[in-house]
PyMOL Python script that loads the backbone (N, CA, C, O; Angstrom):
from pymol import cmd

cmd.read_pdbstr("""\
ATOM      1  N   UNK A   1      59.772 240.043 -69.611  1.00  0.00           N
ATOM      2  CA  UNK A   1      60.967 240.436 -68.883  1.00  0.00           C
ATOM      3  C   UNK A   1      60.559 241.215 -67.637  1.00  0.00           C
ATOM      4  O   UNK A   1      59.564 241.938 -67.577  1.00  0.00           O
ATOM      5  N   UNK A   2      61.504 240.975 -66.560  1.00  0.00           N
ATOM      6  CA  UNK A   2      60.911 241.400 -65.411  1.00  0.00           C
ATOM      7  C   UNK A   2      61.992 242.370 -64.991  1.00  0.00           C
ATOM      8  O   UNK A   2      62.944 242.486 -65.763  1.00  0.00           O
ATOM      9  N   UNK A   3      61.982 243.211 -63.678  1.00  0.00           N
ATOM     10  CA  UNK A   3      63.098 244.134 -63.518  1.00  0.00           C
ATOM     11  C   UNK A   3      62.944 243.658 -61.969  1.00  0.00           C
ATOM     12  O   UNK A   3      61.991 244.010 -61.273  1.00  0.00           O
ATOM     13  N   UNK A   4      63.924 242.873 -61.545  1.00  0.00           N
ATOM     14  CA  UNK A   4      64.308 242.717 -59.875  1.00  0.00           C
ATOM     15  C   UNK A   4      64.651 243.689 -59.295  1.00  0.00           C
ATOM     16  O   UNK A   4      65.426 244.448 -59.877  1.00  0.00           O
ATOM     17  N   UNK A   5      64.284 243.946 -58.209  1.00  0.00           N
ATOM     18  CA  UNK A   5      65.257 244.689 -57.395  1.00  0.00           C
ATOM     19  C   UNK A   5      65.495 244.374 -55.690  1.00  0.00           C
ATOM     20  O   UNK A   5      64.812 244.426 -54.668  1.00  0.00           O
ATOM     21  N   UNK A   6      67.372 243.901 -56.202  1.00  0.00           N
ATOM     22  CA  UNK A   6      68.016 242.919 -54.956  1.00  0.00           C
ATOM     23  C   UNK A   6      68.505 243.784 -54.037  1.00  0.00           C
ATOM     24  O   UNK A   6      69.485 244.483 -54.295  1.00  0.00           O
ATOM     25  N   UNK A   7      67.952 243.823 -53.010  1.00  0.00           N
ATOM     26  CA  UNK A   7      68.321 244.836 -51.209  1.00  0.00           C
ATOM     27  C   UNK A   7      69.239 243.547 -50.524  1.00  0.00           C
ATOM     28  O   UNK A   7      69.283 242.318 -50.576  1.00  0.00           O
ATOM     29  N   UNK A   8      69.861 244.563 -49.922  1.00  0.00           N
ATOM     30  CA  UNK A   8      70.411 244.445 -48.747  1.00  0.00           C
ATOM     31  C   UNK A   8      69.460 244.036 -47.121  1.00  0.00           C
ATOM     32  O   UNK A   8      68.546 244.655 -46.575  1.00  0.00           O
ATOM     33  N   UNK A   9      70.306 242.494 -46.653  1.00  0.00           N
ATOM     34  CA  UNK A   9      69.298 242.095 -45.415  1.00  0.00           C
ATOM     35  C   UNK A   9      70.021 243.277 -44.407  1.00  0.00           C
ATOM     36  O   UNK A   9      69.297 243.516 -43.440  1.00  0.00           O
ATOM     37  N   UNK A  10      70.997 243.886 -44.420  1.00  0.00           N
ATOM     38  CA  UNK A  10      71.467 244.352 -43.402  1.00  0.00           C
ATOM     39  C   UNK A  10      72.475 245.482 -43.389  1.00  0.00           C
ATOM     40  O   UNK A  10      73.206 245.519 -44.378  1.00  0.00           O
ATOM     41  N   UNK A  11      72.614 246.191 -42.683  1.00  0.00           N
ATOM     42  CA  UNK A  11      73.172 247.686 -42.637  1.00  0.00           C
ATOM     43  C   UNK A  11      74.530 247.330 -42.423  1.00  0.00           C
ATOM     44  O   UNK A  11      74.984 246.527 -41.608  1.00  0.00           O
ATOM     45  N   UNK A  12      75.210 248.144 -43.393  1.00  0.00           N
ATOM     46  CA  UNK A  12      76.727 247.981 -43.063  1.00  0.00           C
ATOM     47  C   UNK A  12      77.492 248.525 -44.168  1.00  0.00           C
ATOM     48  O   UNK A  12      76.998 249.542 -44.654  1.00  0.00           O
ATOM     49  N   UNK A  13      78.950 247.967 -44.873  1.00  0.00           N
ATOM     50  CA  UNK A  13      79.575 248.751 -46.007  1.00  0.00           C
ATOM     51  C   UNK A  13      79.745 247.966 -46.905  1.00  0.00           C
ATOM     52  O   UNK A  13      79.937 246.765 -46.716  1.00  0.00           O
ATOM     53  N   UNK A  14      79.703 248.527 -48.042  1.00  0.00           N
ATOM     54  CA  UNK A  14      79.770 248.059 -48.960  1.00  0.00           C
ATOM     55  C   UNK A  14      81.231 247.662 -49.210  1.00  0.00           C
ATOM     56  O   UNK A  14      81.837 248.545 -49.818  1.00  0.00           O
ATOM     57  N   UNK A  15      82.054 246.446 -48.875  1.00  0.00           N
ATOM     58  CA  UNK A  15      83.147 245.595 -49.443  1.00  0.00           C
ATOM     59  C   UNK A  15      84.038 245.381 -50.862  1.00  0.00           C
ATOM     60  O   UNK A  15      85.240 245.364 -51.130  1.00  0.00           O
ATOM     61  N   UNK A  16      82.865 245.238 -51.574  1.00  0.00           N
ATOM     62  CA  UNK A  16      83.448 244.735 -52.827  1.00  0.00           C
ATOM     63  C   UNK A  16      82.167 244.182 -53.745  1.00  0.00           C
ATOM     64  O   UNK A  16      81.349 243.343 -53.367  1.00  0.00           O
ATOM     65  N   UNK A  17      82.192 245.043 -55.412  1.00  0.00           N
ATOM     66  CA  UNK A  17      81.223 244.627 -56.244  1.00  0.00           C
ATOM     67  C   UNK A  17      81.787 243.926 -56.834  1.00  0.00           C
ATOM     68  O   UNK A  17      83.011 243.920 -56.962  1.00  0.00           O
ATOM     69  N   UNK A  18      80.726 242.911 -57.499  1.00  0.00           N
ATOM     70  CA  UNK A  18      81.280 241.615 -57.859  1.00  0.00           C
ATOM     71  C   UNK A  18      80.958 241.739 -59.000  1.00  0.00           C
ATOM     72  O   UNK A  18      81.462 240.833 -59.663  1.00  0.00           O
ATOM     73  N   UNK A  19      80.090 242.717 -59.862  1.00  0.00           N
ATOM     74  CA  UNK A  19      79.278 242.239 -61.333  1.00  0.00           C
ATOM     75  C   UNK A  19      79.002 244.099 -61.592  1.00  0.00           C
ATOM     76  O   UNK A  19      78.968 245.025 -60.781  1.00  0.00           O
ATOM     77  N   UNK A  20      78.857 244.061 -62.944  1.00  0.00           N
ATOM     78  CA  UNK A  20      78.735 245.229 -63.642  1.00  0.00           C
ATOM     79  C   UNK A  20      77.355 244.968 -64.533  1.00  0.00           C
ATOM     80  O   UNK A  20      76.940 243.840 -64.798  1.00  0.00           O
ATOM     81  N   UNK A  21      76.664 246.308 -64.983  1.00  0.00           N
ATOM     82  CA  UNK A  21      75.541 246.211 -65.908  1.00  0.00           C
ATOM     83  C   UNK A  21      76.037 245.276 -66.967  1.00  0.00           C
ATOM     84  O   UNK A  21      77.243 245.387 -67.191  1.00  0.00           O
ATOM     85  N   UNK A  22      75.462 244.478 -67.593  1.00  0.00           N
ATOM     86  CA  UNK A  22      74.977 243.230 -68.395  1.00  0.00           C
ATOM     87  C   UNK A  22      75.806 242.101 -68.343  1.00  0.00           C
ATOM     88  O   UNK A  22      75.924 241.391 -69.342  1.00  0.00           O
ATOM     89  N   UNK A  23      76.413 241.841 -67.262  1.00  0.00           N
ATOM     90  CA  UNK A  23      76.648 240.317 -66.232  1.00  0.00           C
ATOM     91  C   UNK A  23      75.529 239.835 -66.715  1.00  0.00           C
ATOM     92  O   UNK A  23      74.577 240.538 -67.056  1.00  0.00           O
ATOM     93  N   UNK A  24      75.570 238.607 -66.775  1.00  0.00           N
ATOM     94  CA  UNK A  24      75.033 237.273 -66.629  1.00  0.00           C
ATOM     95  C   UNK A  24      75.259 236.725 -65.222  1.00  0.00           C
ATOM     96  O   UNK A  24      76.447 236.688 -64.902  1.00  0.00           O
ATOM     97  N   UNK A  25      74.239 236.217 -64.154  1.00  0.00           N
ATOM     98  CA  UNK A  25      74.501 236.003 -63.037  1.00  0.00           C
ATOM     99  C   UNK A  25      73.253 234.628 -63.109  1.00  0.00           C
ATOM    100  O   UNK A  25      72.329 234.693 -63.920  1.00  0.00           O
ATOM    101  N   UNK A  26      73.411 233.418 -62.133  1.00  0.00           N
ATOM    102  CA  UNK A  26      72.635 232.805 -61.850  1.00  0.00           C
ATOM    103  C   UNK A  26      72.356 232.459 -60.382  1.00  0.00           C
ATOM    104  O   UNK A  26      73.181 232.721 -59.507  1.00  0.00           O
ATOM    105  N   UNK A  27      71.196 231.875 -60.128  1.00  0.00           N
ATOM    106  CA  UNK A  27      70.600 232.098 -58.963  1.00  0.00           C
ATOM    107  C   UNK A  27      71.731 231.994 -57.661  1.00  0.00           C
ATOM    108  O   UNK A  27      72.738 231.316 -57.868  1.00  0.00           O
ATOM    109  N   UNK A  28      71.648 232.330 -56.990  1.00  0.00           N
ATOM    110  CA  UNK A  28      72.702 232.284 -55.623  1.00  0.00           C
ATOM    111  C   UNK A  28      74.051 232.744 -56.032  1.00  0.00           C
ATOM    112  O   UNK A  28      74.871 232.464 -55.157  1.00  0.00           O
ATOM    113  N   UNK A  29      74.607 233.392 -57.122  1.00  0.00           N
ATOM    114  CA  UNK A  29      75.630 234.422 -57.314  1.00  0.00           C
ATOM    115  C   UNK A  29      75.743 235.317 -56.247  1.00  0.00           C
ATOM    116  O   UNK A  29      74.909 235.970 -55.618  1.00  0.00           O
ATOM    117  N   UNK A  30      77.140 235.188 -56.172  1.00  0.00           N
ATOM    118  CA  UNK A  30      77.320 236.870 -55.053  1.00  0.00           C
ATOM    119  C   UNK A  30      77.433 237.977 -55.653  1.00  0.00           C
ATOM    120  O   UNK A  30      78.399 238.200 -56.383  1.00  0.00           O
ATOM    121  N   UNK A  31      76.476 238.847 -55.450  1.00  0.00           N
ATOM    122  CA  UNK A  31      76.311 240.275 -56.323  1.00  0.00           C
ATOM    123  C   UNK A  31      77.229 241.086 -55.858  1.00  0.00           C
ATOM    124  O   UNK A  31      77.854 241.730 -56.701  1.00  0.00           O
ATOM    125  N   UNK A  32      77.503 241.246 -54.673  1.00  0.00           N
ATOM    126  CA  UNK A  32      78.113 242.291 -54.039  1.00  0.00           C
ATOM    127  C   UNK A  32      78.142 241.937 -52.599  1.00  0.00           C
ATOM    128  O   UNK A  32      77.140 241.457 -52.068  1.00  0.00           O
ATOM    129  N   UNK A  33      79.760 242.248 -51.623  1.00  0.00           N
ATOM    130  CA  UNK A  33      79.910 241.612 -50.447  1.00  0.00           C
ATOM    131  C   UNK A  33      79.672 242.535 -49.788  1.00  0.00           C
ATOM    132  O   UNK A  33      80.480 243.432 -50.028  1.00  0.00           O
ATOM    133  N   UNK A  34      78.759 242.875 -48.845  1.00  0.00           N
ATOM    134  CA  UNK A  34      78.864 243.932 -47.661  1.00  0.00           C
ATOM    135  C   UNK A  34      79.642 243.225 -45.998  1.00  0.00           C
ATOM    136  O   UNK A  34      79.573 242.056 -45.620  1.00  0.00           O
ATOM    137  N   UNK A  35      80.273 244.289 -45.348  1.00  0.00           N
ATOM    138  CA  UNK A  35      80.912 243.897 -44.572  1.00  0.00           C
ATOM    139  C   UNK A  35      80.121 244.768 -43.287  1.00  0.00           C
ATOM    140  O   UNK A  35      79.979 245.982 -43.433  1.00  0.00           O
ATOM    141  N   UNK A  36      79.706 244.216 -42.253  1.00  0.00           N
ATOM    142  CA  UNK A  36      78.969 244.381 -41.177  1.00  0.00           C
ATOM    143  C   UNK A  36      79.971 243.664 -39.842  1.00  0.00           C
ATOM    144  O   UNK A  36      80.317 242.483 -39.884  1.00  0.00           O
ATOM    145  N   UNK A  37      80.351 244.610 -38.680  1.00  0.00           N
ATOM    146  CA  UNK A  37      80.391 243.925 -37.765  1.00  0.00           C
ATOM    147  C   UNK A  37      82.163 243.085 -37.890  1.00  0.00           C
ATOM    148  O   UNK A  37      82.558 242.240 -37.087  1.00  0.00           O
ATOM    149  N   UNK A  38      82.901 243.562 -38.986  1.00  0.00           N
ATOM    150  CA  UNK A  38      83.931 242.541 -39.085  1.00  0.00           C
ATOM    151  C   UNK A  38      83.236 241.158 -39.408  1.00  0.00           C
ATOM    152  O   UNK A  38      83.430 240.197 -38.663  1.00  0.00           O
ATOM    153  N   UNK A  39      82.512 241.073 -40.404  1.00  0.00           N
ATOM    154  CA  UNK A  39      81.710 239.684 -40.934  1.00  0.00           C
ATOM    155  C   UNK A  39      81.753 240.237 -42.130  1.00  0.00           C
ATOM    156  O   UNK A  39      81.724 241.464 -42.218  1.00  0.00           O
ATOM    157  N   UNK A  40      81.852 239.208 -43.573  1.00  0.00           N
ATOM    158  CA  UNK A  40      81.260 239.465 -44.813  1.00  0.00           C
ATOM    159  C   UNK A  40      80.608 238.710 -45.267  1.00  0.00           C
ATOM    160  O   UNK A  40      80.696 237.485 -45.361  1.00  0.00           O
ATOM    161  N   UNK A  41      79.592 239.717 -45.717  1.00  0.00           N
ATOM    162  CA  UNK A  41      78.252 239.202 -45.654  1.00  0.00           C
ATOM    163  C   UNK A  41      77.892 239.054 -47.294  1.00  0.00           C
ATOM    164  O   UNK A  41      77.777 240.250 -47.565  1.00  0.00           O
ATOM    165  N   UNK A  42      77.645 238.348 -48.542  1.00  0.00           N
ATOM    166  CA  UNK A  42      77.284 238.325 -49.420  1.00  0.00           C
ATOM    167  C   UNK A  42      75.930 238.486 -49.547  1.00  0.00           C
ATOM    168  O   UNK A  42      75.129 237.918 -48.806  1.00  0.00           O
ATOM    169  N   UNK A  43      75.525 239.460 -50.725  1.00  0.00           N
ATOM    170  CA  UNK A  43      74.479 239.804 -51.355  1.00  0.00           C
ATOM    171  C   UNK A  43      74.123 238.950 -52.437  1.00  0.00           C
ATOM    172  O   UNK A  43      74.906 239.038 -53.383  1.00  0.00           O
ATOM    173  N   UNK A  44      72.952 237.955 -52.625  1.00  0.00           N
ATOM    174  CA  UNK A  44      72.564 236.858 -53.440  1.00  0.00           C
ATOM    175  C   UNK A  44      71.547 237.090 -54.395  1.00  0.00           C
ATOM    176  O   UNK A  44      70.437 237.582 -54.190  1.00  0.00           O
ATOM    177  N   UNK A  45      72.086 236.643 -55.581  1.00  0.00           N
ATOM    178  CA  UNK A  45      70.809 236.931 -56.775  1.00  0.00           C
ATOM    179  C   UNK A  45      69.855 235.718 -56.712  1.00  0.00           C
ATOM    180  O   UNK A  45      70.133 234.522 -56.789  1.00  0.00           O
ATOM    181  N   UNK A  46      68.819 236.245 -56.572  1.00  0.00           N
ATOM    182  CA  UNK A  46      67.747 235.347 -56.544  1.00  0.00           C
ATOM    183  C   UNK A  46      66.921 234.575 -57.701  1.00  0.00           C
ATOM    184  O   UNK A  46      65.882 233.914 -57.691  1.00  0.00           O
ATOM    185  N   UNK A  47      67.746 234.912 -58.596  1.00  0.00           N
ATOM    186  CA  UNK A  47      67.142 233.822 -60.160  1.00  0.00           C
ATOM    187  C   UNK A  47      67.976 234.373 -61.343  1.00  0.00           C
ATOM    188  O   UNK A  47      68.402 235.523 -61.450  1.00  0.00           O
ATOM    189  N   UNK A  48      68.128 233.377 -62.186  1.00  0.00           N
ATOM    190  CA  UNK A  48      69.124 233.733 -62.911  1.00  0.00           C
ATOM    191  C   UNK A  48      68.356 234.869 -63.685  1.00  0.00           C
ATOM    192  O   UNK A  48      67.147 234.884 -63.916  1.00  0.00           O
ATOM    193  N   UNK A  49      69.262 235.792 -64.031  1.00  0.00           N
ATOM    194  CA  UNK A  49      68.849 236.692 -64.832  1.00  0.00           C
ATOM    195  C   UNK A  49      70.417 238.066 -65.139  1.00  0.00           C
ATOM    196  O   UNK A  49      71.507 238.059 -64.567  1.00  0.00           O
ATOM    197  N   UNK A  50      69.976 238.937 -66.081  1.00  0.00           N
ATOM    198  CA  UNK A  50      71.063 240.014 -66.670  1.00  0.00           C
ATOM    199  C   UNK A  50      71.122 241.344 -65.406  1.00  0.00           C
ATOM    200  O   UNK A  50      70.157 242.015 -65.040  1.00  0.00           O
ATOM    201  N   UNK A  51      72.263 241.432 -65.010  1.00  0.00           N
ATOM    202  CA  UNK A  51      72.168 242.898 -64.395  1.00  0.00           C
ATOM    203  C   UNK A  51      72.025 244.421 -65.214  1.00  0.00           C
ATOM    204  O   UNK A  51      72.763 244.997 -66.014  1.00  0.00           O
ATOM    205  N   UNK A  52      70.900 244.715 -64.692  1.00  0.00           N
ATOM    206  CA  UNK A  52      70.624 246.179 -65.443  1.00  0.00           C
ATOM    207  C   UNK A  52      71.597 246.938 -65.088  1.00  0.00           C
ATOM    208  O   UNK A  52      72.459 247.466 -65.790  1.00  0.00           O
ATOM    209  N   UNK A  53      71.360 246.997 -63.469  1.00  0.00           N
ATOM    210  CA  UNK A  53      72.401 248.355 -62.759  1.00  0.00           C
ATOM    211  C   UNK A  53      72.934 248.014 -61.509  1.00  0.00           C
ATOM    212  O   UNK A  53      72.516 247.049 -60.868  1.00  0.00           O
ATOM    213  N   UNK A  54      73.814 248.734 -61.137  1.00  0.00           N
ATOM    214  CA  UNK A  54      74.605 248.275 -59.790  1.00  0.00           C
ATOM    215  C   UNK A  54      74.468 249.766 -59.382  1.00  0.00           C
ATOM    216  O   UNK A  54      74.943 250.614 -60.137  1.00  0.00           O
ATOM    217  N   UNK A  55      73.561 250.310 -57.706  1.00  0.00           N
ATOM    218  CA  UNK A  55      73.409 250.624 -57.095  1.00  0.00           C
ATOM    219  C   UNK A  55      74.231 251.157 -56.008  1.00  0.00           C
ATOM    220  O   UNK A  55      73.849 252.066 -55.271  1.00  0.00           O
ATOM    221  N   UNK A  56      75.150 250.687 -55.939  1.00  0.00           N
ATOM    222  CA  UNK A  56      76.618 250.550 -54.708  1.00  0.00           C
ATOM    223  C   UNK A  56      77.728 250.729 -55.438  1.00  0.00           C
ATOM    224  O   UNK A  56      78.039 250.176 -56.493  1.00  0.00           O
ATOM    225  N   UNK A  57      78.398 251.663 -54.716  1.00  0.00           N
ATOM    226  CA  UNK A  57      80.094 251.590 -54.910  1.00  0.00           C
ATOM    227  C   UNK A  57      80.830 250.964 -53.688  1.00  0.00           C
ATOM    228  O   UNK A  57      80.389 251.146 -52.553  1.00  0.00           O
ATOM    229  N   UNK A  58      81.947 250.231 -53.916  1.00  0.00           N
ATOM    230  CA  UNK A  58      82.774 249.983 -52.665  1.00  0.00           C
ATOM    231  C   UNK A  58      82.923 251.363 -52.072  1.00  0.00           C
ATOM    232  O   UNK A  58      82.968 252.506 -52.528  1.00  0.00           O
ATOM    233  N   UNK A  59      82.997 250.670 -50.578  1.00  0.00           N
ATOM    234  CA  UNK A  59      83.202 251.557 -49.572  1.00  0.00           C
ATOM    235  C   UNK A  59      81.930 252.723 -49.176  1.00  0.00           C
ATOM    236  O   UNK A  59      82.090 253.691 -48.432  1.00  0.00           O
ATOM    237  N   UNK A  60      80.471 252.293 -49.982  1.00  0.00           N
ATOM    238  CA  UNK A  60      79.626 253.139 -49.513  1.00  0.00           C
ATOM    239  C   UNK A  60      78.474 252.274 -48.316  1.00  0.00           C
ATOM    240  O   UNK A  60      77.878 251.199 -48.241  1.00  0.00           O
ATOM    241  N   UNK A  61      78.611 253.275 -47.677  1.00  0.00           N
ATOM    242  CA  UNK A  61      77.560 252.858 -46.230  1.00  0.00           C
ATOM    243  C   UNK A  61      75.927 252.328 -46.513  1.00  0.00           C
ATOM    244  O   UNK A  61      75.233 253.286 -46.855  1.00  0.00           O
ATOM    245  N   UNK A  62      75.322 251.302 -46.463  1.00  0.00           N
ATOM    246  CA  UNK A  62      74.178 251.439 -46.963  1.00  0.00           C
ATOM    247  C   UNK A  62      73.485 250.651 -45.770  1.00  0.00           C
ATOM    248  O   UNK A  62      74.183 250.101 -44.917  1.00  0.00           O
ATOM    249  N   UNK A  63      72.231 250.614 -45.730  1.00  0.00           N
ATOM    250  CA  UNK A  63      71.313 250.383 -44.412  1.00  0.00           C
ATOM    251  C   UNK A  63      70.196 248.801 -45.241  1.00  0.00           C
ATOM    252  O   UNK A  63      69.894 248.672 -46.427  1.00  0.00           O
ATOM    253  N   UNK A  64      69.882 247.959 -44.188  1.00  0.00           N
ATOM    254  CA  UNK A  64      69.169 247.436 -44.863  1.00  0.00           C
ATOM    255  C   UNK A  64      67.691 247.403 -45.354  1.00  0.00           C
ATOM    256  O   UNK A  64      66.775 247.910 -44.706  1.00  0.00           O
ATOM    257  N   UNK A  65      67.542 246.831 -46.430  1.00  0.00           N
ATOM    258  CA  UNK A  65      66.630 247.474 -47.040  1.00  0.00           C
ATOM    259  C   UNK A  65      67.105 248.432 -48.627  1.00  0.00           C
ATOM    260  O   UNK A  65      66.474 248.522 -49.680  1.00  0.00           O
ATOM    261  N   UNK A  66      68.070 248.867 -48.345  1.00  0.00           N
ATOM    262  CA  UNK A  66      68.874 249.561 -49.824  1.00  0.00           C
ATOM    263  C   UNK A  66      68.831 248.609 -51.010  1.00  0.00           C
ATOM    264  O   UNK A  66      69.097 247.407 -51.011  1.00  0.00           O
ATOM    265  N   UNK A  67      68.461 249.349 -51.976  1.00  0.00           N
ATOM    266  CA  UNK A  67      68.854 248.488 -53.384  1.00  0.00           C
ATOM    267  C   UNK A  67      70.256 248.376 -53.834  1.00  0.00           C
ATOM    268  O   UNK A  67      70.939 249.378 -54.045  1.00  0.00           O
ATOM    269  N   UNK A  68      70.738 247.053 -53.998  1.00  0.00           N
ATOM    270  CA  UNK A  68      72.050 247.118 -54.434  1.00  0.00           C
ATOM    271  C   UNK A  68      72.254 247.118 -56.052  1.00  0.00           C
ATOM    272  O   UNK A  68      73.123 247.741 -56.662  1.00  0.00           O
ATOM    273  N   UNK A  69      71.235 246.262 -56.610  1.00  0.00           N
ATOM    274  CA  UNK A  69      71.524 246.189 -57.947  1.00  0.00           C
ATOM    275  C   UNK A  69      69.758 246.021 -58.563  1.00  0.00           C
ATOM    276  O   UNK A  69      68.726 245.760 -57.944  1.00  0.00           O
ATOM    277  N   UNK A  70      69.945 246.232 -59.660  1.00  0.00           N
ATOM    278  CA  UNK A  70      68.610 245.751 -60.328  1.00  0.00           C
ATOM    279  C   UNK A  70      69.071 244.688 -61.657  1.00  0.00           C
ATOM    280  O   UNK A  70      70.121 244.835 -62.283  1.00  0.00           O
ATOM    281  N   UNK A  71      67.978 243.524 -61.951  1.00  0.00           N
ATOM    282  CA  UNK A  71      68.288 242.340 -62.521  1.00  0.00           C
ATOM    283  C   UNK A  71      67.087 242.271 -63.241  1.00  0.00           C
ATOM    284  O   UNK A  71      65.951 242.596 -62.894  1.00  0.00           O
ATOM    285  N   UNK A  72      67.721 241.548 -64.858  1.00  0.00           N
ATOM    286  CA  UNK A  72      66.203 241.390 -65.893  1.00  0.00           C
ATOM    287  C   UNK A  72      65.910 239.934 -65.882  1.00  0.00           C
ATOM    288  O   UNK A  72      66.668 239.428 -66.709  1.00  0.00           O
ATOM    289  N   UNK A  73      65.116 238.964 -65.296  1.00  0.00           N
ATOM    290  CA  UNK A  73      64.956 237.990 -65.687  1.00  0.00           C
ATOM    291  C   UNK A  73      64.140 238.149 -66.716  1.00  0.00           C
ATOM    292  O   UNK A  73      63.776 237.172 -67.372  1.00  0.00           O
TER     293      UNK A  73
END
""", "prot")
cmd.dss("prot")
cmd.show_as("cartoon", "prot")
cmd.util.cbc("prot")
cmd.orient("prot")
C-alpha cells in the first residue's frame, strides 16, 4: 500500500470538495474543484485508489504545489 499525495497545479480557491476520507475514487476522478481566474479548474486522482485525507476546505486559498488530499493505492 502506498500513500499519494495529490497537489494542486495552480494557485487559487478552493471551490468545492468532492470526496471525504475513505471514498473510493478512480483514476481521473475530480477530487476537488479549485477556482482560479473565474475558471474551474479540477483536481485529478491519478490511480485508482482510497482517500486517506482531504487537506482543503471550501473557500480556502491555496498556492500551487499544496496538498489537497492524500490517497492509498
Amino acid at each position: 500500500m502506498t500513500a499519494l499525495s495529490i497537489t494542486s497545479d495552480i494557485t487559487g480557491t478552493v471551490w468545492k470538495v468532492l470526496i471525504k476520507p475513505g471514498d473510493k475514487v478512480e483514476e481521473d476522478d475530480a477530487l476537488v474543484i479549485l477556482e482560479s481566474m473565474k475558471m474551474e479548474i479540477p483536481v485529478l486522482a491519478t490511480e485508482a485508489a482510497t482517500v486517506l485525507e482531504v487537506r482543503v476546505t471550501e473557500g480556502q486559498a491555496i498556492s500551487e504545489g499544496d496538498v489537497v488530499a492524500v490517497l492509498e493505492a
